[in-house]
N, C-alpha and C positions, 0 to 999 in steps of 0.2 A: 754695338752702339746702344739702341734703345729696343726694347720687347715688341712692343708696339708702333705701327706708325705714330708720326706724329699729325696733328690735322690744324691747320691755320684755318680762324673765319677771319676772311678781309671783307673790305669795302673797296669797288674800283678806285676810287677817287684818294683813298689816303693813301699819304706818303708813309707812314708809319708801316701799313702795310705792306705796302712796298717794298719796306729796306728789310723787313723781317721776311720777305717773300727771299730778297736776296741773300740775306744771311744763310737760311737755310739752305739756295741751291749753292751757294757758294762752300757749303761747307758738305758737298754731295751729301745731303740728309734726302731719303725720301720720306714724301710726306702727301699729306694730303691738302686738299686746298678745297675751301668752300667761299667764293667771290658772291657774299649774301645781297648785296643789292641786284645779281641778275635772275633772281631768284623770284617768286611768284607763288601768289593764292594759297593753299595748305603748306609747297612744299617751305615757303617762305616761315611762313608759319612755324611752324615744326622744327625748324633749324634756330628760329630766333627763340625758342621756347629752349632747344639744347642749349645755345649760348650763355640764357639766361640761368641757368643750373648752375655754371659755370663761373660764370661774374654777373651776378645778380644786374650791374648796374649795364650789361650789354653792349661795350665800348669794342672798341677796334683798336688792333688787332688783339684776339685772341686765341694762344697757341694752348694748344691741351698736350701733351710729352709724358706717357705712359700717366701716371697719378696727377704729375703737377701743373697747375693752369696759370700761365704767365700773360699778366694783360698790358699790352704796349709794346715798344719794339723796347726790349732790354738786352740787348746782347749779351752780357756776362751772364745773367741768368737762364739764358736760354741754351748757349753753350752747356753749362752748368748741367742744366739738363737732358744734356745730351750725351755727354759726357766724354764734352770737346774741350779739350786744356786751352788755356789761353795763352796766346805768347807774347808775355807782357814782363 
């Protein structure tokens, strides 16, 4: 499937999150997950500073998938990048 993990920053509270937290387990992807609002003082810091590397404008969810950084829950894209066929 993919070289690298993949790594989602969520926020507890979004749904967005949420559905891109399920997509992935439902598509057995292992991944990584960083829930940046439980987060705190530098290490907070430091994560929100990655994010921003990422999608300058820092929104949720953001999935990073070996090079490509998808921001939102997009399913087809994020399959896409997984390089999970759709069955449509």
């Amino acid at each position: 499937m993919t070289a690298e993990k993949p790594i989602l920053y969520a926020l507890s509270t979004c749904s967005h999150c949420k559905s891109t937290k399920k997509l992935l387990t439902d598509c057995d992807v292992e991944y990584d997950y960083v829930q940046v609002d439980d987060l705190e003082g530098e290490e907070r810091k430091a994560i929100l500073a990655d994010i921003k590397s990422l999608n300058p404008r820092c929104s949720f969810p953001t999935i990073k998938i070996n090079k490509t950084v998808i921001v939102g829950y997009k399913e087809k894209e994020i399959k896409e990048a997984l390089g999970i066929k759709n069955e449509s």
